[in-house]
FIDO-461015 format. One record per residue: residue number from 1; x, y, z of N, C-alpha, C in turn. Coordinates in steps of 0.2 Angstrom, whole numbers, plus 5000, padded with zeros to 4 digits. Example, Ala and Ser with C-alpha at 12.3 -4.5 7.8 and 13.67 -1.06 7.14 Angstrom:
BEGIN
   num   n_c1   n_c2   n_c3   ca_c1   ca_c2   ca_c3   c_c1   c_c2   c_c3
     1   5066   4972   5039    5062    4978    5039   5066   4984   5039
     2   5064   4989   5035    5068    4995    5036   5064   5000   5039
This chain:
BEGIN
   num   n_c1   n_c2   n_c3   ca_c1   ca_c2   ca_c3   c_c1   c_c2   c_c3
     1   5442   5467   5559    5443    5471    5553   5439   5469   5547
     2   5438   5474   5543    5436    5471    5535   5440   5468   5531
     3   5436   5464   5527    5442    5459    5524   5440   5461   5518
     4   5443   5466   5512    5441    5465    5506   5445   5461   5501
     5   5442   5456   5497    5447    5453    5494   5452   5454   5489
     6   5456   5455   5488    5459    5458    5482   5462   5466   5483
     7   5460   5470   5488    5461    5473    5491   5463   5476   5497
     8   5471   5481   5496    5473    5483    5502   5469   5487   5506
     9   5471   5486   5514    5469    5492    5519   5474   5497   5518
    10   5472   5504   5518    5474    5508    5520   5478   5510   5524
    11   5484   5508   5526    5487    5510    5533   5487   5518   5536
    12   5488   5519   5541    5489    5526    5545   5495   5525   5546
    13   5496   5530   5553    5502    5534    5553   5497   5538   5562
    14   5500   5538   5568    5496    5542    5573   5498   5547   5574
    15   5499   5552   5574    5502    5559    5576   5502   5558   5584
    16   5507   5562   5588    5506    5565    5594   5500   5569   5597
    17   5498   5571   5590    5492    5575    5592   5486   5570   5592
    18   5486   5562   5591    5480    5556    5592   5475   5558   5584
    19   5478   5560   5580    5477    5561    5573   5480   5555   5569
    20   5474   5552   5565    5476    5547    5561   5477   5550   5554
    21   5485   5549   5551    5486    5553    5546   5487   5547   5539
    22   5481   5547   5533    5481    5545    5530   5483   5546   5522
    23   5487   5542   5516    5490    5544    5511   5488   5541   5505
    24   5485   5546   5500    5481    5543    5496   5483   5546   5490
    25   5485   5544   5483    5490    5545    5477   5484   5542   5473
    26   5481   5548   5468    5477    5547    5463   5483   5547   5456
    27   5482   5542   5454    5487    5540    5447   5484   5535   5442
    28   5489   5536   5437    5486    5532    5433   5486   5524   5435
    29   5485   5519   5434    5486    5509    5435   5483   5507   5430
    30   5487   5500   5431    5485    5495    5427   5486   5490   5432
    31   5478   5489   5430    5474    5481    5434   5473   5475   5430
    32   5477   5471   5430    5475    5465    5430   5468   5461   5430
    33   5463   5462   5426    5454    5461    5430   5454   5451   5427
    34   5459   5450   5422    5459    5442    5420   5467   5439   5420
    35   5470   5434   5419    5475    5434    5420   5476   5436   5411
    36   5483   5438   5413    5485    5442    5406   5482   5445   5403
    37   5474   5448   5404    5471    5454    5402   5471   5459   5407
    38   5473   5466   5406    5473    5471    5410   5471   5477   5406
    39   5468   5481   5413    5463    5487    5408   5466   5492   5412
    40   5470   5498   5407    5474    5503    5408   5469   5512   5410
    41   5467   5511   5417    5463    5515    5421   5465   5520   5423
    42   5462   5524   5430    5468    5529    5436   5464   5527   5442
    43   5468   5525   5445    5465    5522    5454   5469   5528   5457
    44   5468   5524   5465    5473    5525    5469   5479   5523   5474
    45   5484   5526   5474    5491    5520    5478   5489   5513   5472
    46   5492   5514   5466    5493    5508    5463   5487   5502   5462
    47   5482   5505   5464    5473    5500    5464   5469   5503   5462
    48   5464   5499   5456    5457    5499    5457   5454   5495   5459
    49   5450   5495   5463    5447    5500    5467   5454   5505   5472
    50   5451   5507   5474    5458    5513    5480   5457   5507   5484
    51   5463   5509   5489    5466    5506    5496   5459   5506   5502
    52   5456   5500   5504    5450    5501    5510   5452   5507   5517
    53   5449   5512   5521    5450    5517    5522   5446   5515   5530
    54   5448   5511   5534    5444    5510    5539   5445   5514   5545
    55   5441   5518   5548    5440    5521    5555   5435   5520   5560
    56   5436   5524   5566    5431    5520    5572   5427   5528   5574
    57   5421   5527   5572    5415    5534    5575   5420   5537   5582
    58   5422   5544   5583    5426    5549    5583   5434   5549   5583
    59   5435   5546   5578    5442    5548    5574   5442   5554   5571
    60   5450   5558   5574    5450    5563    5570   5457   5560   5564
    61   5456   5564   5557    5456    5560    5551   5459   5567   5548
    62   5466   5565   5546    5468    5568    5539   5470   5564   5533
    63   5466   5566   5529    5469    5561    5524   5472   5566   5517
    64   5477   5564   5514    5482    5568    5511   5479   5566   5504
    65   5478   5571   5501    5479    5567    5493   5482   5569   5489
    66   5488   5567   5485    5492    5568    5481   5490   5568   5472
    67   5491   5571   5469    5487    5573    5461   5494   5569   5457
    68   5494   5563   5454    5497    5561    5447   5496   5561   5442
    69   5490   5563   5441    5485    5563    5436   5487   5569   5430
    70   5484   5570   5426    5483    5576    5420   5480   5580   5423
    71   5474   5579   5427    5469    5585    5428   5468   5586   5434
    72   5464   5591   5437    5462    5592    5444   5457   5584   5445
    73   5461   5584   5453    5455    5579    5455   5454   5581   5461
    74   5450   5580   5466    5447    5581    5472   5443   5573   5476
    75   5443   5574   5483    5440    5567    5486   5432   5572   5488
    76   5426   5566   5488    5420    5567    5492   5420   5563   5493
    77   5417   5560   5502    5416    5556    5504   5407   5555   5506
    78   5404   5549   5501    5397    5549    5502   5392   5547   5508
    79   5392   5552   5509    5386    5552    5514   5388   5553   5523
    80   5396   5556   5522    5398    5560    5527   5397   5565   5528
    81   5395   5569   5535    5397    5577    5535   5404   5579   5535
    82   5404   5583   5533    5413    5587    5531   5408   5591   5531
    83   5418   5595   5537    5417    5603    5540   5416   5608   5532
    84   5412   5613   5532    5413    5618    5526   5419   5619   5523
    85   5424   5621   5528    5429    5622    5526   5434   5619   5522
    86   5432   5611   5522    5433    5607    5516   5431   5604   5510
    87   5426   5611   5508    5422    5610    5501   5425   5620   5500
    88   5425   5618   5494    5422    5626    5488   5416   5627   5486
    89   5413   5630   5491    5403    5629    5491   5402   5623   5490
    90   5401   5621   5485    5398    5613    5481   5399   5607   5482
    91   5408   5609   5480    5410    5603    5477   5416   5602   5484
    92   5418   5598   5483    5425    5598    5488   5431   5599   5486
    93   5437   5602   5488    5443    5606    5488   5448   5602   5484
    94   5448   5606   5478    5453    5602    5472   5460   5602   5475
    95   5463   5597   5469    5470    5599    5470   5475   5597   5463
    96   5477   5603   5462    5479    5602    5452   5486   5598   5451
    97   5486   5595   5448    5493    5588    5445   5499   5590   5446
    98   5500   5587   5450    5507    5587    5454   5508   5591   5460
    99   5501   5592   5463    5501    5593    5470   5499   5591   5475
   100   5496   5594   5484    5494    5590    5485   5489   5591   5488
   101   5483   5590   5495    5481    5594    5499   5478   5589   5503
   102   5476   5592   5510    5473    5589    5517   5466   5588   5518
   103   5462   5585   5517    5456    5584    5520   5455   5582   5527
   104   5455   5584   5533    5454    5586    5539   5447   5583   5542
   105   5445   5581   5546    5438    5580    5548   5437   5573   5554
   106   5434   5576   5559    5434    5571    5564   5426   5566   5562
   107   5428   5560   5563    5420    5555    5560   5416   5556   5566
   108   5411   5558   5562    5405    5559    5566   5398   5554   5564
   109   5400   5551   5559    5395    5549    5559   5393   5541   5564
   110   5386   5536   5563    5387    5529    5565   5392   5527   5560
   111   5394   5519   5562    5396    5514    5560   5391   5511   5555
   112   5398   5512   5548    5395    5511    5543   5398   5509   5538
   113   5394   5508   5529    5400    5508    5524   5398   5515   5520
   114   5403   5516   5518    5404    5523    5512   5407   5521   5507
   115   5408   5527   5503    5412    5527    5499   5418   5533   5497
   116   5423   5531   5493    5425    5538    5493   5427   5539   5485
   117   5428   5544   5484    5428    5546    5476   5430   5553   5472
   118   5432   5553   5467    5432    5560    5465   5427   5565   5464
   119   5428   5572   5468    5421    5575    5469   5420   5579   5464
   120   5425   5579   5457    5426    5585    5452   5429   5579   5446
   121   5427   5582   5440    5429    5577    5434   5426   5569   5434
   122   5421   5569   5439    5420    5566    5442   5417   5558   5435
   123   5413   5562   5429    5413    5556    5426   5418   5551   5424
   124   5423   5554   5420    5429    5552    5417   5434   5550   5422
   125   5434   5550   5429    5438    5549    5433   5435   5543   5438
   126   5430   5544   5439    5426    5538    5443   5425   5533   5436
   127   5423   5532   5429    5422    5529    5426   5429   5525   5425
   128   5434   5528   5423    5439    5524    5423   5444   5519   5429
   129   5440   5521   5435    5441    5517    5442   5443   5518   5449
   130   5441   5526   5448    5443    5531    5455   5439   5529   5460
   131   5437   5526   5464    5435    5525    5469   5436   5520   5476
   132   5435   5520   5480    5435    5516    5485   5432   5516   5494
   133   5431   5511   5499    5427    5511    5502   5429   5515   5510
   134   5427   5520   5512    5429    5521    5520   5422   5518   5525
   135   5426   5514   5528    5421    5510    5534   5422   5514   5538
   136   5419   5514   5544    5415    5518    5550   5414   5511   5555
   137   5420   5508   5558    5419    5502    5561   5417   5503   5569
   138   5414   5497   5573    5411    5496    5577   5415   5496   5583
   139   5416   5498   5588    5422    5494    5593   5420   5490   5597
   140   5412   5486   5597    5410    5481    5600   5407   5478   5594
   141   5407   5473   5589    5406    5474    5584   5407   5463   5587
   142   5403   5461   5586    5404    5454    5586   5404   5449   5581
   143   5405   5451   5574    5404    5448    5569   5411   5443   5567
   144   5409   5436   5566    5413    5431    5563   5418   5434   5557
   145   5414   5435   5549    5416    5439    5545   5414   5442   5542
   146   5418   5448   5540    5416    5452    5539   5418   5455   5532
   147   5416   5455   5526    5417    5456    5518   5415   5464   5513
   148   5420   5466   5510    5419    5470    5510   5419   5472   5499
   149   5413   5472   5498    5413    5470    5488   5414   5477   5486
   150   5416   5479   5481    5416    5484    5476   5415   5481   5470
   151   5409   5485   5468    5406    5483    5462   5408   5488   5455
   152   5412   5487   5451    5412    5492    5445   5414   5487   5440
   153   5413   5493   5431    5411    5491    5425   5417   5496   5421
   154   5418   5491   5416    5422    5497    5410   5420   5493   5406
   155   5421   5499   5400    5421    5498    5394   5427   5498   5390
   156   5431   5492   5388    5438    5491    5384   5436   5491   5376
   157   5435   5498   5371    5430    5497    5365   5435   5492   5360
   158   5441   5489   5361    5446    5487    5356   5444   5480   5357
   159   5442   5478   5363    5440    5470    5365   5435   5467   5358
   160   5436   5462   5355    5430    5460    5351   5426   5456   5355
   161   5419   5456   5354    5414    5454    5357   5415   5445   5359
   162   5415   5441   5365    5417    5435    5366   5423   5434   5367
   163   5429   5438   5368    5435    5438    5366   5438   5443   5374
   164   5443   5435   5376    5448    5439    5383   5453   5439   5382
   165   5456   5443   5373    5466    5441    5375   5469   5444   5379
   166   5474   5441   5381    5482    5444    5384   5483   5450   5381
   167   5483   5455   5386    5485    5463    5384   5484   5468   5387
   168   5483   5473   5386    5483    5481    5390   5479   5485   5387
   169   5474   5488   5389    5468    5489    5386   5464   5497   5388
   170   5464   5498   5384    5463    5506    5387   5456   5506   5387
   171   5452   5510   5391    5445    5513    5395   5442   5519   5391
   172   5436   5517   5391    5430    5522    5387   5428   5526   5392
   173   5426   5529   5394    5425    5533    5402   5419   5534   5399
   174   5417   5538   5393    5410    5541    5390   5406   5536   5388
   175   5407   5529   5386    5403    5523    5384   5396   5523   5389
   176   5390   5523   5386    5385    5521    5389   5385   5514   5392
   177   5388   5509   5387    5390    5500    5387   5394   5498   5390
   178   5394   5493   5394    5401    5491    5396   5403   5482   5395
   179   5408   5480   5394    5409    5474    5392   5415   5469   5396
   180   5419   5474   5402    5420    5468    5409   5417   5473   5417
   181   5417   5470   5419    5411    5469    5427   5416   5464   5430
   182   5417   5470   5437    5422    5468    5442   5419   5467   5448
   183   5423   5463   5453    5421    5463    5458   5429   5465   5464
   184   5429   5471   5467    5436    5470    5470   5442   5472   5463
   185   5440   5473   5459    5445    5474    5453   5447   5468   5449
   186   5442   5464   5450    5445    5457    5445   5437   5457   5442
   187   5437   5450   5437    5433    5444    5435   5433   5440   5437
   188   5427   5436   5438    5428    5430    5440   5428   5425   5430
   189   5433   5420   5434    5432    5418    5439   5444   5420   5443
   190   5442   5426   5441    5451    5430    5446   5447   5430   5452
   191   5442   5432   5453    5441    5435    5459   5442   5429   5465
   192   5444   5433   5470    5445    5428    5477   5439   5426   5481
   193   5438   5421   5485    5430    5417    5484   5434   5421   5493
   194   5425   5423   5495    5423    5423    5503   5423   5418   5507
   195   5426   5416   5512    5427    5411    5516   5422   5410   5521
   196   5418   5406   5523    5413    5408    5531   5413   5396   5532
   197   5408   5398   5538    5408    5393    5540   5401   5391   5543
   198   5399   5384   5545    5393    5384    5547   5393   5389   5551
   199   5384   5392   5554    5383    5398    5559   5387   5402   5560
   200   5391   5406   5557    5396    5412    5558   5391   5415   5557
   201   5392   5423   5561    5390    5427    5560   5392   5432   5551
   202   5390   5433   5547    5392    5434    5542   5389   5439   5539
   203   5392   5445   5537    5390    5450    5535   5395   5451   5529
   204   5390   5456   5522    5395    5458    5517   5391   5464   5516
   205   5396   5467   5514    5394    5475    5513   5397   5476   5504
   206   5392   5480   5500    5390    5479    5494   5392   5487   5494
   207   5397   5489   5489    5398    5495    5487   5397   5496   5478
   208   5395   5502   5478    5395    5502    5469   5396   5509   5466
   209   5404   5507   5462    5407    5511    5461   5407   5514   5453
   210   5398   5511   5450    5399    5507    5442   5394   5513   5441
   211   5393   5516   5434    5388    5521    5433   5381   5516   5432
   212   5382   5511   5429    5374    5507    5429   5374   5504   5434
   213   5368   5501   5435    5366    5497    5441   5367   5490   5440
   214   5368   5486   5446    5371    5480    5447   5364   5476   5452
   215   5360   5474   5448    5357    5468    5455   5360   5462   5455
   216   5362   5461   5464    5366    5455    5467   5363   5452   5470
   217   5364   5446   5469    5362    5439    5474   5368   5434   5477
   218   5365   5432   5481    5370    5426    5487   5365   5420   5485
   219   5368   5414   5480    5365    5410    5479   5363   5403   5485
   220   5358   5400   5487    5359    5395    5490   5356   5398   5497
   221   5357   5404   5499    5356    5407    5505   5350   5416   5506
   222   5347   5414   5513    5342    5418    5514   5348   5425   5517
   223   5347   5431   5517    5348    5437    5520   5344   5443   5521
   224   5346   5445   5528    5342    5453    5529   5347   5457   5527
   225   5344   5463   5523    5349    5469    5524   5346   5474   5530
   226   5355   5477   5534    5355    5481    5539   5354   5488   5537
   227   5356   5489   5532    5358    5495    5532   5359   5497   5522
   228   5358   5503   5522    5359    5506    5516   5365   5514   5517
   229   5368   5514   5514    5373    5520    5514   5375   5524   5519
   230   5376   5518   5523    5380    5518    5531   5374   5520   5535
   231   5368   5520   5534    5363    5520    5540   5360   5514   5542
   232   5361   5513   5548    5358    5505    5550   5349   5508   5549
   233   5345   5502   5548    5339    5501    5547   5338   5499   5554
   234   5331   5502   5555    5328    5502    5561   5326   5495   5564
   235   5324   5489   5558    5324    5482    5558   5328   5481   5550
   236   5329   5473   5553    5330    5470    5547   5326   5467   5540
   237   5327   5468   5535    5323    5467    5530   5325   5463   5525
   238   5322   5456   5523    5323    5452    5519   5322   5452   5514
   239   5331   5449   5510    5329    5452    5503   5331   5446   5498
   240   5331   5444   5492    5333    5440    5489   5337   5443   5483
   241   5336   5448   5479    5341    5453    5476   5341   5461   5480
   242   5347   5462   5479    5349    5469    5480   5350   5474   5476
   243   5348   5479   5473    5348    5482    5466   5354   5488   5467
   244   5358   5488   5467    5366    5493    5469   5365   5498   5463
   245   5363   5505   5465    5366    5511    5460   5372   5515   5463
   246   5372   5517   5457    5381    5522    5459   5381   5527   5463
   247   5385   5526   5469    5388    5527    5473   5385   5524   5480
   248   5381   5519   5479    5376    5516    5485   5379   5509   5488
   249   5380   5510   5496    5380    5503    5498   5374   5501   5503
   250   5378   5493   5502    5371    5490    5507   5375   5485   5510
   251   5373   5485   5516    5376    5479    5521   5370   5474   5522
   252   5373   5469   5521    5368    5463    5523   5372   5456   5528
   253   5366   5452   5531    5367    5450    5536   5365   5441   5532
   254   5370   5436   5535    5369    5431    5528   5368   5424   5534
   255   5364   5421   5533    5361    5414    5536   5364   5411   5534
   256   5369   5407   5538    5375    5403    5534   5373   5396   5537
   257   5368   5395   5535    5364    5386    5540   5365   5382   5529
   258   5367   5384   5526    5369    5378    5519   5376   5376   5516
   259   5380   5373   5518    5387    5372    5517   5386   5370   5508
   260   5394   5373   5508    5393    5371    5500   5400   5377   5497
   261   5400   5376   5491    5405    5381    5485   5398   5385   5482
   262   5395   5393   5484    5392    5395    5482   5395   5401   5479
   263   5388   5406   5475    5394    5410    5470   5388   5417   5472
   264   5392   5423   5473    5386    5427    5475   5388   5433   5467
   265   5383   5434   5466    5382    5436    5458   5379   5440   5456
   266   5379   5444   5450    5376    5450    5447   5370   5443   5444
   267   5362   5448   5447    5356    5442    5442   5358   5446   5435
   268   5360   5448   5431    5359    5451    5423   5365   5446   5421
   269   5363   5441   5415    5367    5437    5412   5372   5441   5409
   270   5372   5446   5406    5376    5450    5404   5382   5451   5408
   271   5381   5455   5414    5386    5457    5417   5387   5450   5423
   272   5386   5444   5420    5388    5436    5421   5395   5434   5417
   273   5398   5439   5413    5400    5435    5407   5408   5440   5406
   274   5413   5438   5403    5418    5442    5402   5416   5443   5394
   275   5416   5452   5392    5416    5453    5386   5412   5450   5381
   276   5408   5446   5387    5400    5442    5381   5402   5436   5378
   277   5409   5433   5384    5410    5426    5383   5405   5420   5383
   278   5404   5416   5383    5399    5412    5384   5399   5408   5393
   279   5406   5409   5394    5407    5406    5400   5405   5410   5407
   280   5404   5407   5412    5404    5411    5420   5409   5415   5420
   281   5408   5422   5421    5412    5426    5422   5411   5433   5425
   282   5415   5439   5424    5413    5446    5426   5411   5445   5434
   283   5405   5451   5436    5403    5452    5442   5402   5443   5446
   284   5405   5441   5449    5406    5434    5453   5410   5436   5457
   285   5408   5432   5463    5413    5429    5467   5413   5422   5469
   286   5415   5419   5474    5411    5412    5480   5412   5416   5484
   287   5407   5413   5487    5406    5410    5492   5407   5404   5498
   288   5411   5400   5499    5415    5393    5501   5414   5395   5509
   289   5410   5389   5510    5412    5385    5518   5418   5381   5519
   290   5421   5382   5526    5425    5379    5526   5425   5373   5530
């Protein structure tokens, strides 16, 4: 399985019919991204990012989503095909506050990473931290470990600049600017460090759920990336940053021959920093051998 740090898996439910029935509750949350600092958002099932959503290429898939919300919200999942019948021409099949509705669809795709997100209201709703990842897993899949990032940014406009107090923090959704940069729903240094060991087989899958772009590096260590938005690459290709825009993942394969406490990181010193503290913080995690 995928391990994302900070964040639940999805559980199912199996029908008699060999149907995996999944439950997903768009509401408002409050996340905790620092200790004692939290930013008063709408996820899902009580998280931002949403709950990890994992299936195996020809799972047939309902997933339920319930509206807590003020406004219509609706799921798109990137870079899957869905039956017509699950879109309104365009967009995908709303559902208004306080109700609830089915999205249906057998995985057809390869084994991959995606995303999944509001397909309506989409700025103000994914801005303030609707989002989360459905993997498309492998069932001969030999990987040691295997990690699973969500990259996103808010803007708290009440925060003064350098400044992380203790408090509940409401979200700018229409800011151009942003001033804390998560990883999994925290800052570091909250964020939970990736665990590997010499020569594991080590993969991390890079998701971006931020409307600006995020380039990430893995310090200390070489990587090929396999795949971009759930399509493997035909070979592997070497990279030293990976430049994440919104709604894009990227899985990468990680050379683990350097033991050590490393830190895998946004390069933009900005989105280095809690609210433009001085210290390591925001988009971080580790990386720790053990």
């Amino acid at each position: 399985m995928v391990i994302a740090p900070n964040i639940s898996r999805l559980e199912y439910t199996r029908g008699r019919d060999g149907v995996k029935y999944f439950e997903l509750t768009a509401e408002p949350v409050t996340r905790e991204v620092l200790p004692g600092l939290f930013i008063k958002g709408w996820g899902y099932n009580g998280s931002i990012p949403g709950p990890c959503i994992q299936v195996c290429t020809g799972d047939n898939c309902r997933i339920r989503l319930y509206n807590r919300l003020t406004s219509d919200t609706s799921l798109e999942f990137l870079g899957l095909p869905l039956p017509f019948a699950e879109t309104e021409g365009s967009t995908p099949r709303r559902v208004a506050p306080g109700g609830y509705i089915d999205y249906s669809f057998r995985v057809k795709a390869q084994p991959g990473t995606h995303i999944y997100r509001p397909g309506i209201n989409t700025l103000v709703q994914l801005n303030k931290g609707m989002c989360g990842n459905f993997i498309i897993l492998s069932n001969d899949d030999s990987i040691c470990r295997d990690y699973s990032l969500m990259l996103q940014s808010f803007k708290c406009p009440s925060l003064r600049p350098g400044e992380t107090p203790e408090g509940s923090f409401d979200i700018d959704p229409y800011a151009d600017d942003r001033n804390l940069f998560c990883i999994n729903g925290r800052c570091y240094p909250h964020t939970e460090s990736m665990k590997t060991c010499y020569g594991d087989s080590c993969r991390i899958r890079f998701s971006s759920g931020s409307s600006i772009e995020h380039p990430m590096q893995l310090n200390g260590h070489r990587y090929t990336v396999t795949a971009y938005d759930g399509c493997r690459l035909p070979q592997r290709v070497p990279r030293g940053i990976i430049s994440m825009s919104c709604g894009q993942t990227c899985d990468i394969m990680v050379n683990t021959n350097n033991p050590g406490n490393w830190l895998c990181a946004s390069s933009v010193p900005k989105q280095n920093s809690n609210n433009f503290s001085l210290n390591m913080g925001g988009m971080c995690c580790g990386f720790d051998y053990l």
